[in-house]
DRENDO-1510 file (C-alpha; in Angstrom, 1 decimal, always signed):
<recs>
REC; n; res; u; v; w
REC; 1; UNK; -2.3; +104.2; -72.1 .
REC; 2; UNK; -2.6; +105.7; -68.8 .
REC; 3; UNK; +0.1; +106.8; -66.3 .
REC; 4; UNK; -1.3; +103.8; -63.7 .
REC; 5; UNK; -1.5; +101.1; -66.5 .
REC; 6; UNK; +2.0; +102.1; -67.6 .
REC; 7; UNK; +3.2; +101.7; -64.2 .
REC; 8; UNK; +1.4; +98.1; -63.6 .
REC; 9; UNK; +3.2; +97.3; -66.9 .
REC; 10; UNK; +6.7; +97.9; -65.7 .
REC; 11; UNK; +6.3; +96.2; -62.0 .
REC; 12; UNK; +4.9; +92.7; -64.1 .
REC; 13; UNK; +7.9; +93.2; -66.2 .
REC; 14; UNK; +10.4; +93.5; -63.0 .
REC; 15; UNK; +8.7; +91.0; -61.5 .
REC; 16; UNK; +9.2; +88.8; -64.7 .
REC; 17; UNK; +13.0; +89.2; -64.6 .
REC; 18; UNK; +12.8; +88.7; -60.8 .
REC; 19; UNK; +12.0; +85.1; -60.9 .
REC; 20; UNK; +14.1; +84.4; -64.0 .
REC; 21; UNK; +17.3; +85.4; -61.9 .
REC; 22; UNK; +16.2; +83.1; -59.5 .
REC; 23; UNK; +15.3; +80.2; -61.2 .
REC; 24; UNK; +19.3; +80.5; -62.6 .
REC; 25; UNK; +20.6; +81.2; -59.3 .
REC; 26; UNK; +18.6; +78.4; -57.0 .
REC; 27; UNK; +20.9; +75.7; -58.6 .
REC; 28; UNK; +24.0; +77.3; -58.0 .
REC; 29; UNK; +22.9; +78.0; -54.4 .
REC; 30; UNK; +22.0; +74.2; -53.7 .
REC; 31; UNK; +25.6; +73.1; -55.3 .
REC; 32; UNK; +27.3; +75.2; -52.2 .
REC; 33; UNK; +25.3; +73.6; -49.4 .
REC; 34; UNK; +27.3; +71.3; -47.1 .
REC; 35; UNK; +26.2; +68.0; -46.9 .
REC; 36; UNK; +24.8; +66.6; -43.6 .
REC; 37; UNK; +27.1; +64.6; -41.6 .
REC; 38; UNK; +26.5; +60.7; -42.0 .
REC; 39; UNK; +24.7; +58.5; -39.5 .
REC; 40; UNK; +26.2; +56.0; -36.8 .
REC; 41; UNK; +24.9; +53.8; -34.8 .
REC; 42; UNK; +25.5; +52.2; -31.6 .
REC; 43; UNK; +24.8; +48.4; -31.3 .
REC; 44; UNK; +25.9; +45.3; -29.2 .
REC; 45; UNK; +27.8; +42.4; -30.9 .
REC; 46; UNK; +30.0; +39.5; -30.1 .
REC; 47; UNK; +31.6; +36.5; -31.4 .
REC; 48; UNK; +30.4; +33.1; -32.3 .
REC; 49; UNK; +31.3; +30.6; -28.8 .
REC; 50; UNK; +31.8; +27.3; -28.7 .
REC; 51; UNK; +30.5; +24.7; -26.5 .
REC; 52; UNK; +27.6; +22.6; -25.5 .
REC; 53; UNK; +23.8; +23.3; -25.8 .
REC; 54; UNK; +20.5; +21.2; -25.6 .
REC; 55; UNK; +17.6; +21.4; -27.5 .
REC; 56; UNK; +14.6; +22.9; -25.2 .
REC; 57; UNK; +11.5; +21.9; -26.3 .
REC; 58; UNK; +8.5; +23.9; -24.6 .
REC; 59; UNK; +4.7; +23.3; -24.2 .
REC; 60; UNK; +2.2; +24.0; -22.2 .
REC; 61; UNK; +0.7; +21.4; -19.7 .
REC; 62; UNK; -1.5; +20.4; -16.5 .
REC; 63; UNK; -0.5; +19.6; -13.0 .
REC; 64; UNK; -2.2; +16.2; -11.9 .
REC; 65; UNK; -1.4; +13.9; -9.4 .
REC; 66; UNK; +1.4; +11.0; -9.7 .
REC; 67; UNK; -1.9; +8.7; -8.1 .
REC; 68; UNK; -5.1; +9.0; -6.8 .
REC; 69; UNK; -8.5; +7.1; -6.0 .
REC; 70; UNK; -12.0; +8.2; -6.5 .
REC; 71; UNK; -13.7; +5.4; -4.0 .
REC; 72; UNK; -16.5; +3.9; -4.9 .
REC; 73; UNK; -18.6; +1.8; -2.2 .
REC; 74; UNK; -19.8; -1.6; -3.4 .
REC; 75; UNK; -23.1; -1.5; -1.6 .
REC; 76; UNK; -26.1; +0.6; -1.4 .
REC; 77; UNK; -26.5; +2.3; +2.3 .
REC; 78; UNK; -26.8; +5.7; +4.1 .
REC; 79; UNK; -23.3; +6.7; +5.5 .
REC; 80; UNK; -23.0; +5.9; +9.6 .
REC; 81; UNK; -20.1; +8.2; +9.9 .
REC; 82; UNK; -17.3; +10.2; +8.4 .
REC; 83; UNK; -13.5; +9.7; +9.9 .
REC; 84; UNK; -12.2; +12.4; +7.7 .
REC; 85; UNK; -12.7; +15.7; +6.2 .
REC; 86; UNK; -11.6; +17.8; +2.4 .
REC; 87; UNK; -8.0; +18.2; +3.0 .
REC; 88; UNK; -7.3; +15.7; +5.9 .
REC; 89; UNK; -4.2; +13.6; +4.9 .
REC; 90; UNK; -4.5; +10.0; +5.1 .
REC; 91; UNK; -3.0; +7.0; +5.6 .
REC; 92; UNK; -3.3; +3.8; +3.0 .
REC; 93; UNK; -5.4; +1.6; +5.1 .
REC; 94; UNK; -7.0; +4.2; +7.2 .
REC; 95; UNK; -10.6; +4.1; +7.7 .
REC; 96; UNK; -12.4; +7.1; +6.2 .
REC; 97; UNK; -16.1; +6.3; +6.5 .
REC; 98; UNK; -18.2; +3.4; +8.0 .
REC; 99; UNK; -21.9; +2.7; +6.0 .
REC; 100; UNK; -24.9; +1.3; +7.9 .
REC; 101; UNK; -24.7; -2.3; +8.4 .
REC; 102; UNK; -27.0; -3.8; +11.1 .
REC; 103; UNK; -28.0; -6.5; +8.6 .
REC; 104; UNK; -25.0; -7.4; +7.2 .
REC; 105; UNK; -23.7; -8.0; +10.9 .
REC; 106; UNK; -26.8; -10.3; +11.3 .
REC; 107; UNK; -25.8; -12.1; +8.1 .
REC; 108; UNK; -22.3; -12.8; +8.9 .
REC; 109; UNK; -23.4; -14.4; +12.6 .
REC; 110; UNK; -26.1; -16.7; +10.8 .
REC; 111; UNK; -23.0; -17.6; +8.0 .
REC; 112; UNK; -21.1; -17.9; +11.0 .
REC; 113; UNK; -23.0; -20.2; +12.5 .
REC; 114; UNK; -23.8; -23.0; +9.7 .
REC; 115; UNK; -20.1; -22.7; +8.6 .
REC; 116; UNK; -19.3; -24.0; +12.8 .
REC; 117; UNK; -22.0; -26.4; +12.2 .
REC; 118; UNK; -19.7; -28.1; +8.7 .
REC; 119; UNK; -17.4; -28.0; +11.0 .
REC; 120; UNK; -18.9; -30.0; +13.4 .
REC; 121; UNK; -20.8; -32.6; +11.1 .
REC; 122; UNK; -17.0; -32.5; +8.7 .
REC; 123; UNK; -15.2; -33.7; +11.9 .
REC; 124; UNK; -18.0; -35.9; +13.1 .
REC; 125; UNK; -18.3; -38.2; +9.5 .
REC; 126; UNK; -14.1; -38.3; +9.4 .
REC; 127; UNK; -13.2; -38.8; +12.5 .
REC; 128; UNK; -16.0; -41.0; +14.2 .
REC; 129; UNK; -19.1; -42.2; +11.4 .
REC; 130; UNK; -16.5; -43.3; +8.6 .
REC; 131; UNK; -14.1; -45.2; +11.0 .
REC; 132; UNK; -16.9; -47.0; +12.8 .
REC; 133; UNK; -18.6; -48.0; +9.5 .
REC; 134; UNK; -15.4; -49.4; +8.4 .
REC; 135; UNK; -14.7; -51.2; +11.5 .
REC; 136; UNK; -18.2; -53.1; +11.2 .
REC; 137; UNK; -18.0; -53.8; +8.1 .
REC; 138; UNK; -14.8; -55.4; +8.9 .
REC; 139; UNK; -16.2; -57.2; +12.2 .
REC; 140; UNK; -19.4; -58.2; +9.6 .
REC; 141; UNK; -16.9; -59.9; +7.1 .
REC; 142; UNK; -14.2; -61.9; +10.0 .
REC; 143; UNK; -17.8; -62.9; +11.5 .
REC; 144; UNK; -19.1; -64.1; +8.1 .
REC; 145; UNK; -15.9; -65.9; +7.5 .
REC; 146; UNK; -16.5; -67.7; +10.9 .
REC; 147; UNK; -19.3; -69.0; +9.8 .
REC; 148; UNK; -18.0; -70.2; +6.5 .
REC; 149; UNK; -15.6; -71.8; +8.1 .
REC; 150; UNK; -17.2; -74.0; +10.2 .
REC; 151; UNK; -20.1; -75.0; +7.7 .
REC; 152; UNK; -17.3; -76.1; +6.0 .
REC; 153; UNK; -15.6; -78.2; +8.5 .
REC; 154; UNK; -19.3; -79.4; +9.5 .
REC; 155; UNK; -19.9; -80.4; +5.5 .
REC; 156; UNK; -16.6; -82.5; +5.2 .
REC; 157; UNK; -16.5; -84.4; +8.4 .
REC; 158; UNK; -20.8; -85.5; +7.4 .
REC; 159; UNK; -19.7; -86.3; +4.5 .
REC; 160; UNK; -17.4; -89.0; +6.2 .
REC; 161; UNK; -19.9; -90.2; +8.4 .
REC; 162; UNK; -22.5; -90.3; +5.3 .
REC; 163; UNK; -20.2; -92.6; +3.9 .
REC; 164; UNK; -19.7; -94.5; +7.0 .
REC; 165; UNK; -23.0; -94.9; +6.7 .
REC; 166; UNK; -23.2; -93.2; +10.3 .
REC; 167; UNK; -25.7; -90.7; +9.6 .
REC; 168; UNK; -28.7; -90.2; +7.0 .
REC; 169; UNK; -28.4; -88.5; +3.8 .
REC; 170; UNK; -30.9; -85.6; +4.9 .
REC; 171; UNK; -28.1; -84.4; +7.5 .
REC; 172; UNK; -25.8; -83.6; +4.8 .
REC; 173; UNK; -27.9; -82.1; +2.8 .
REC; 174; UNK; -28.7; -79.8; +5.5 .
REC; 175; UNK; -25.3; -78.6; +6.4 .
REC; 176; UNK; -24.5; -78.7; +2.7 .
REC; 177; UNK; -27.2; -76.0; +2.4 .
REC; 178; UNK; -25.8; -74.2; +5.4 .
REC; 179; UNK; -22.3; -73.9; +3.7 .
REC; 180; UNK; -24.0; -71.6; +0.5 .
REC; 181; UNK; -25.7; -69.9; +2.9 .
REC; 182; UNK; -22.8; -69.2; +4.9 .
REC; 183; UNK; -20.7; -68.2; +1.6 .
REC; 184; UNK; -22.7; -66.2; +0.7 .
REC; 185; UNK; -23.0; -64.0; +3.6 .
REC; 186; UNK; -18.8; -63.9; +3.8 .
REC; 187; UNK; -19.0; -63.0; -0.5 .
REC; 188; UNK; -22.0; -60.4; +0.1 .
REC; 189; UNK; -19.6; -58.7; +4.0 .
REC; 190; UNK; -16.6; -58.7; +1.7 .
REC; 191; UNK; -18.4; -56.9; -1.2 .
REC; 192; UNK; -19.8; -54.2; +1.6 .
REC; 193; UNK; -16.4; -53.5; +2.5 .
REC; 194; UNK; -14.3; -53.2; -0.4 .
REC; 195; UNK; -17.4; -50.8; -0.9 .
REC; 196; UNK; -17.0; -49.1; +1.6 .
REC; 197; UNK; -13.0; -48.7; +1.6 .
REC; 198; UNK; -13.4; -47.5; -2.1 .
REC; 199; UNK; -16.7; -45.7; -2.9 .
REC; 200; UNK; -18.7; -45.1; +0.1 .
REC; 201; UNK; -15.6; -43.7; +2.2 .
REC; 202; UNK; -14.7; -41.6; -0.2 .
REC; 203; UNK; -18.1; -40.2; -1.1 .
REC; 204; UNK; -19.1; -39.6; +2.5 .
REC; 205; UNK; -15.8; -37.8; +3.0 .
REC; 206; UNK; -16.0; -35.4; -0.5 .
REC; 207; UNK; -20.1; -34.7; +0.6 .
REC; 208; UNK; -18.6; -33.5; +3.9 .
REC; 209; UNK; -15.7; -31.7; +2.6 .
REC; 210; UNK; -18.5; -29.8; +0.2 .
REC; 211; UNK; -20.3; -28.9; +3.1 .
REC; 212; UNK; -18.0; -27.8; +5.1 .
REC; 213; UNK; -16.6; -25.7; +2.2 .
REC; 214; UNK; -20.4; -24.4; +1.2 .
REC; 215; UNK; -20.1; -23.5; +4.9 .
REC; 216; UNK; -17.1; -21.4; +4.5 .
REC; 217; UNK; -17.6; -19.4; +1.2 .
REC; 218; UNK; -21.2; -18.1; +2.5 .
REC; 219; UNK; -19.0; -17.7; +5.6 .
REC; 220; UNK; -16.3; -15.2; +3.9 .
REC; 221; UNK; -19.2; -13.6; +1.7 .
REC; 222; UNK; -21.2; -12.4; +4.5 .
REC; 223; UNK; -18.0; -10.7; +5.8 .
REC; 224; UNK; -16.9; -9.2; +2.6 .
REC; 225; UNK; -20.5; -7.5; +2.4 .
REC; 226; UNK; -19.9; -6.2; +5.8 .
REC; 227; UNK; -16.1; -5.2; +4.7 .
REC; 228; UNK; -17.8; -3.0; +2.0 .
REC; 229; UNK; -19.4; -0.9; +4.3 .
REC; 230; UNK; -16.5; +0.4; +5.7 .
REC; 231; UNK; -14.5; +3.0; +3.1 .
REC; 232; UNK; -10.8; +2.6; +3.5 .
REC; 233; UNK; -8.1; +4.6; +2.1 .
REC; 234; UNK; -6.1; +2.5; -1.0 .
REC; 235; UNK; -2.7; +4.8; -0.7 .
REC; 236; UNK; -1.2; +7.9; +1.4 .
REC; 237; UNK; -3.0; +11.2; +0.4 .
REC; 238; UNK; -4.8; +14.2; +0.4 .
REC; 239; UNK; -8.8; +13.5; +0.6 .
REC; 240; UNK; -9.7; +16.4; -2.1 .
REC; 241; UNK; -13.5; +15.6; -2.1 .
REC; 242; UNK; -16.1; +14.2; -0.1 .
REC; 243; UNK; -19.8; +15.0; -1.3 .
REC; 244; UNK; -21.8; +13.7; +1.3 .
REC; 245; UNK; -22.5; +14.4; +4.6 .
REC; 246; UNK; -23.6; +11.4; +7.2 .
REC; 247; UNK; -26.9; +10.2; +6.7 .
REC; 248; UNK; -27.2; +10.4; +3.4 .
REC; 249; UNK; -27.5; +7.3; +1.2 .
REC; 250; UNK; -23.9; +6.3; -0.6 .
REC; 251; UNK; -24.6; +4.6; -4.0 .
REC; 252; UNK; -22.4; +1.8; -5.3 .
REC; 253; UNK; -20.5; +2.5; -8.0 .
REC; 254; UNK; -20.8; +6.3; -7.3 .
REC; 255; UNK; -17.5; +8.3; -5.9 .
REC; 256; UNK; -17.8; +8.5; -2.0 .
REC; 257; UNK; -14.6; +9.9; -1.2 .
REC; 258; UNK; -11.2; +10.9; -3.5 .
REC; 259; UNK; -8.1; +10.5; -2.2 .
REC; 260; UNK; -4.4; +12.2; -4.0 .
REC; 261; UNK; -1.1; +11.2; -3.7 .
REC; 262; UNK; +0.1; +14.7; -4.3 .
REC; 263; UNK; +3.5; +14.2; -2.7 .
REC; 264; UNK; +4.6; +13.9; -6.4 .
REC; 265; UNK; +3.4; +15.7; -9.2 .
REC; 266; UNK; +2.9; +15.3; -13.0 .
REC; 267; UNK; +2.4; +17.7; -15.5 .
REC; 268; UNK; +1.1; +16.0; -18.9 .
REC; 269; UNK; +1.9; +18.0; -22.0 .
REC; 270; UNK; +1.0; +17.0; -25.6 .
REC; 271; UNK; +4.0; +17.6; -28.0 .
REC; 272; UNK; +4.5; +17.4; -31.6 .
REC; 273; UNK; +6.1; +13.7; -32.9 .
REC; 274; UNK; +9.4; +15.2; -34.6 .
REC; 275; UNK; +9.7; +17.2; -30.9 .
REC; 276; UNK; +8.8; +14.4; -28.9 .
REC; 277; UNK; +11.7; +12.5; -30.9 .
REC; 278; UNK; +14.2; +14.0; -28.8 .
REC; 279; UNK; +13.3; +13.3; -25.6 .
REC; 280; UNK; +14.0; +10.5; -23.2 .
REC; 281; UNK; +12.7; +9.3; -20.1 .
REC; 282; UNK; +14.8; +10.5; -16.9 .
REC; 283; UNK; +15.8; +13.5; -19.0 .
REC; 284; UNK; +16.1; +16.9; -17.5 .
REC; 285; UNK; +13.0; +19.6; -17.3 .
REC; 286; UNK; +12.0; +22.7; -15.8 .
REC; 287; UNK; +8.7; +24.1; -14.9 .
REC; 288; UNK; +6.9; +27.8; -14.7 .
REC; 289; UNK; +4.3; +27.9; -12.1 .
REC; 290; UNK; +2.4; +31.1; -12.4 .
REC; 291; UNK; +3.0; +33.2; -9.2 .
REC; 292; UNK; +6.3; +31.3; -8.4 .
REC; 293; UNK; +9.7; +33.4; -8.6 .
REC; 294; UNK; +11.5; +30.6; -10.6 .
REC; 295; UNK; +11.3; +27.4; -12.4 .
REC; 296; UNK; +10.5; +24.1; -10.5 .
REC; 297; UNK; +13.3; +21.4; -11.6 .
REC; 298; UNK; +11.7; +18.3; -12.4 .
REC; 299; UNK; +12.2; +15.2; -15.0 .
REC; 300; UNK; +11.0; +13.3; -17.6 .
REC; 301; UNK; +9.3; +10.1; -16.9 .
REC; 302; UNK; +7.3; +9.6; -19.4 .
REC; 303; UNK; +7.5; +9.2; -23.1 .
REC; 304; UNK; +4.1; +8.1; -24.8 .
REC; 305; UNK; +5.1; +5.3; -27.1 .
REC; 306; UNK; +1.7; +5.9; -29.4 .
REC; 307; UNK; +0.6; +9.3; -31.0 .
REC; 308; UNK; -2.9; +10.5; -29.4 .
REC; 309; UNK; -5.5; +10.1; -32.0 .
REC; 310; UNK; -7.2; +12.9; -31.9 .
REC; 311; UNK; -4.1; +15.5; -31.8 .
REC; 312; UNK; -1.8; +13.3; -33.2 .
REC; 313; UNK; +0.7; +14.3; -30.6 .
REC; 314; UNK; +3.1; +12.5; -28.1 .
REC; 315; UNK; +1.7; +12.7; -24.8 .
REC; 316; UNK; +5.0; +13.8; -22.1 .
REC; 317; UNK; +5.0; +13.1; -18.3 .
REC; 318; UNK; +7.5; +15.2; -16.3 .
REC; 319; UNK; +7.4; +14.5; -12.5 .
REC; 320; UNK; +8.0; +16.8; -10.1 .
REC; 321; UNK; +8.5; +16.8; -6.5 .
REC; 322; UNK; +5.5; +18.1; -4.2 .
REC; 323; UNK; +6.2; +17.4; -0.5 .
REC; 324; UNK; +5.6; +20.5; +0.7 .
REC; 325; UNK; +2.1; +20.5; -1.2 .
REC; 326; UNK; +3.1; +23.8; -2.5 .
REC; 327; UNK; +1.8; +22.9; -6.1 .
REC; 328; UNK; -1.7; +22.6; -6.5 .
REC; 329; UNK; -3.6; +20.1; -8.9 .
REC; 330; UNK; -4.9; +21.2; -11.7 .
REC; 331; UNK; -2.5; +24.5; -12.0 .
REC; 332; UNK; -1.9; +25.0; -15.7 .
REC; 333; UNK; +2.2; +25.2; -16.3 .
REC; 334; UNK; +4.6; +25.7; -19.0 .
REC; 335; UNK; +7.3; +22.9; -19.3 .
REC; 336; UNK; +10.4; +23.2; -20.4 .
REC; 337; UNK; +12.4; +20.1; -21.7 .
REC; 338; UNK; +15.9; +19.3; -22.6 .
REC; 339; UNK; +16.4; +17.5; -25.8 .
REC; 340; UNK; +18.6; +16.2; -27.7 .
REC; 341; UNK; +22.3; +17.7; -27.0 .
REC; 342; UNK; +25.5; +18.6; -28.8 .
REC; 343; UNK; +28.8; +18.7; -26.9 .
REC; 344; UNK; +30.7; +20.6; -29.1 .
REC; 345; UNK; +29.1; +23.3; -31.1 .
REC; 346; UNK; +29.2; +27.0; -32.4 .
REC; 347; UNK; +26.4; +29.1; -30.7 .
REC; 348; UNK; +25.1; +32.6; -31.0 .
REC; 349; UNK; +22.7; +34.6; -28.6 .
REC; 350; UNK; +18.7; +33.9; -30.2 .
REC; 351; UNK; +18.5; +37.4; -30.0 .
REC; 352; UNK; +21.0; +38.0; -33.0 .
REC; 353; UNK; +18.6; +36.1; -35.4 .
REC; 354; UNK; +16.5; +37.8; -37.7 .
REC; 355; UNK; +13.7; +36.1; -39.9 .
REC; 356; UNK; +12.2; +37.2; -43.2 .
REC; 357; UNK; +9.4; +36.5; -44.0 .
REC; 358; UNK; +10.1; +33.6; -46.2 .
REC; 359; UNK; +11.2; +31.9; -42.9 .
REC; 360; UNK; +15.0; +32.2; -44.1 .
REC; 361; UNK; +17.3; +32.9; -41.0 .
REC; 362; UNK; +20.6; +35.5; -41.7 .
REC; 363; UNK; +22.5; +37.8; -38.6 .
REC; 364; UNK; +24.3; +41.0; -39.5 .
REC; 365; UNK; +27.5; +41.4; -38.4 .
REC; 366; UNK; +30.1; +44.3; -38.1 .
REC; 367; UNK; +32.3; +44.3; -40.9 .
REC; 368; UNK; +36.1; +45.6; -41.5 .
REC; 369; UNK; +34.6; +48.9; -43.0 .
REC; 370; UNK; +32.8; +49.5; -39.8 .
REC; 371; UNK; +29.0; +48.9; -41.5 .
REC; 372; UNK; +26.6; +46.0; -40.5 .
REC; 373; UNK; +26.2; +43.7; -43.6 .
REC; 374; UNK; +23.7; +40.9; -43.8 .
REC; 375; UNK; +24.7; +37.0; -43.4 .
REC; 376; UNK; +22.0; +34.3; -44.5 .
REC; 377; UNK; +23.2; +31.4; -41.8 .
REC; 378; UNK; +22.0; +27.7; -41.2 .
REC; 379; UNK; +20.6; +27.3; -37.6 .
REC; 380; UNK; +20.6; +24.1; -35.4 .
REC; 381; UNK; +19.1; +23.1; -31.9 .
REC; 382; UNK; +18.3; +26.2; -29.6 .
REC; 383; UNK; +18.0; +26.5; -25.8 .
REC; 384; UNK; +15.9; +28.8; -25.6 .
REC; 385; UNK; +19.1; +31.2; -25.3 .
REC; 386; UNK; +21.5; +30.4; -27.7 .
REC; 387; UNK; +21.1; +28.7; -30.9 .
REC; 388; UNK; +23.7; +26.4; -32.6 .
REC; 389; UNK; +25.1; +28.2; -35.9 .
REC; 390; UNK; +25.6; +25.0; -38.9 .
REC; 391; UNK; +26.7; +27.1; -41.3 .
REC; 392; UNK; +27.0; +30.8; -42.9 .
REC; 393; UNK; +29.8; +32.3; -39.9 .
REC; 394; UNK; +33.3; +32.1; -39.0 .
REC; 395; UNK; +34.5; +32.5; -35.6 .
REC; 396; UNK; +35.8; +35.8; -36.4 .
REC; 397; UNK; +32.7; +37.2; -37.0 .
REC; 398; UNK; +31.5; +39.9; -35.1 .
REC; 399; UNK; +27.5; +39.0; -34.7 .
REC; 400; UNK; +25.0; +42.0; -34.0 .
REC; 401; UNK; +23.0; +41.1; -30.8 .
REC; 402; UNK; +21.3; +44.0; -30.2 .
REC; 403; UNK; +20.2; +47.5; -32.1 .
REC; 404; UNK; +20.0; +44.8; -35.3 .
REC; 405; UNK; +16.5; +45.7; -35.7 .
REC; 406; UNK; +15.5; +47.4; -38.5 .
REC; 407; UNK; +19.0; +48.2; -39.2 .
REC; 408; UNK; +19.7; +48.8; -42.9 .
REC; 409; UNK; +22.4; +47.0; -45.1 .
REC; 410; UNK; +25.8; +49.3; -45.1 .
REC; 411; UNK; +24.8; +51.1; -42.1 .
REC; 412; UNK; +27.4; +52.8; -40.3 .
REC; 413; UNK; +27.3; +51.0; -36.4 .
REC; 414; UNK; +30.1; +51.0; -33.7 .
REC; 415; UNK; +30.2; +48.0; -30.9 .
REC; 416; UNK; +29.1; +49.7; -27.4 .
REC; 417; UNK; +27.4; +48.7; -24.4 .
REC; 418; UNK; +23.6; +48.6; -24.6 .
REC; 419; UNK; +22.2; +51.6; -23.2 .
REC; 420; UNK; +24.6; +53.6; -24.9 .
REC; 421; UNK; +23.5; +56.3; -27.6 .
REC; 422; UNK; +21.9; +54.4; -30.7 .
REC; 423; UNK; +23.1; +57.1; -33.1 .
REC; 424; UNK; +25.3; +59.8; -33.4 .
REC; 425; UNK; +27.2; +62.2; -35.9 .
REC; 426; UNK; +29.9; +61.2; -37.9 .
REC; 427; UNK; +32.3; +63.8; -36.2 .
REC; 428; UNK; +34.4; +62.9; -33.5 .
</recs>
């Protein structure tokens, strides 16, 4: 072997003994170091409080008007003139447009005009033909009695002086005949009038009656044809559309003008059935309007008594005051409604709850030991704040509220303002 392989030789072997040393040593070394100081963390807790709460029950919903009218013209006609503009507010009652209606003021003065003419020929047959029809028949019937009469007296007092033998038997034949003629003129007047009192009276009077009423309804028809061509307003509002412009032709059936009462709001939500449950009508709401500071009070006013069947929701009214005309229709909200209530119950802040992913609900709380332990707990109603505690706390319980997050099981923690440092050594 040569001098530099005998001197590679002996720096392997101190090499070798090197890292044996070492690997004994190493262990004792790590035994010696200190260990690191243990963790502590800062969080936010409180105690379970008791007192009322209310179930809030939030959806989403639209804002539409508490009433409004899409008017639709009942005739065919180009518009004469427009009364209002988008935006104007109206009256209920208030004229809004007129349609063109030459003819139909023809037609109403020609109605007019026959219906004066009933009139006319109505008082003429009650008051003048029917009387004086009665009153000859009468004069007909005491004149035809006349007669009678005295071919009566005539036929007995020939008869005497036939049998007196005073005059011939041709005489009495002749006034004999003139008595049946003269009865039957008083039988044939009497029939005429009891005729006339009962039948022919009466029918002359119902024939001018149905005149004068033909008369009348073509009378009132004419002028409700004219009525339609003037648009009126049904209710106080808002006119929020108007297509047309004058001169254009308005079609019947098709929406001329819309009118809103937008003095009072509704915002419709559609709710689940078990949610819907809870609410009454006259109950208390709240709503966010986008680009307001605040929520909008407001109540309940209506609580669908059928499930929609498509959704198979509850349809919810809440009404809300709009005099100002602040709120816009059609603005999408979010509604907030109080629920069912309980007067006396144990509540926590929401933000204290913690959900697995099994949906199971627990809190941590600070223990005697100073560590946050884990409590599985049965939840009630919530606010939207706080959230009635059924079961799982007592009220001596010191519930995490904040810094809960993520926070391990035994973990060190000391109650402190939020803000304040979330962890710190164990040396004080």
């Amino acid at each position: 072997m040569s001098g530099s392989e005998k001197k590679n030789a002996a720096l392997r072997a101190h090499c070798a003994v090197a890292c044996a040393m070492a690997a004994v040593l190493m262990p004792a070394a790590g035994c010696k170091k200190e260990a690191a100081p243990e963790t502590e963390v800062t969080v936010q807790a409180e105690h379970p409080v008791q007192g009322a709460i209310s179930a809030q029950v939030v959806a989403d919903a639209v804002l539409a008007p508490v009433a409004q009218g899409a008017i639709e013209p009942r005739i065919t006609a180009p518009v004469k003139r427009f009364y209002v503009q988008r935006g104007a507010h109206v009256k209920a009652g208030e004229l809004l447009a007129t349609l063109e209606n030459n003819d139909l003021t023809a037609a109403v003065m020609d109605s007019k005009g026959a219906y004066i003419a009933a009139q006319a020929a109505y008082a003429t047959t009650t008051k003048a033909q029917v009387p004086e029809d009665t009153l000859k028949a009468e004069s007909d019937l005491a004149q035809a009695k006349a007669n009678l009469e005295l071919s009566q007296s005539i036929v007995k007092s020939r008869k005497q002086l036939f049998a007196e033998g005073a005059i011939p038997g041709r005489d009495l034949d002749t006034a004999e005949a003139e008595l049946v003629q003269a009865q039957a003129a008083y039988d044939t007047a009497a029939k005429h009038l009891d005729s006339l009192r009962g039948v022919s009276r009466a029918a002359a009077l119902q024939a001018a009656q149905g005149n004068l009423t033909a008369a009348r309804g073509k009378y009132d028809g004419a002028e409700a044809q004219l009525s339609y061509s003037e648009i009126r307003s049904p209710m106080d509002g808002v006119v929020t559309d108007r297509p047309l412009f004058a001169g254009e032709t308005a079609a019947a059936g098709a929406p001329l003008i819309t009118v809103m009462d937008t003095s009072i709001l509704i915002a419709k939500a559609h709710i689940a059935q078990s949610l819907a449950q809870q609410l009454k009508v006259g109950g208390e709401a709240q709503v966010l309007v986008p680009g307001r500071g605040g929520p909008v009070a407001a109540k309940v006013s209506l609580v669908s008594p059928a499930l929609d069947a498509g959704s198979t929701t509850v349809e919810v009214w809440v009404r809300i005051a709009n005099q100002s005309g602040a709120l816009k229709v059609g603005t999408p909200v979010k509604v907030s409604l109080s629920a069912a209530g309980v007067a006396d119950a144990w509540k926590i802040p929401g933000s204290a709850v913690l959900t697995a992913e099994d949906g199971s609900k627990s809190v941590m709380v600070v223990g005697t030991d100073g560590a946050a332990h884990r409590k599985p707990v049965t939840l009630g109603i919530t606010d939207g704040k706080d959230v009635q505690v059924l079961g799982g706390l007592a009220p001596s319980d010191q519930v995490i509220t904040g810094g809960a997050y993520g926070l391990e099981e035994g973990t060190k923690v000391k109650v402190g303002p939020a803000g304040s440092d979330v962890a710190s050594g164990g040396g004080n």
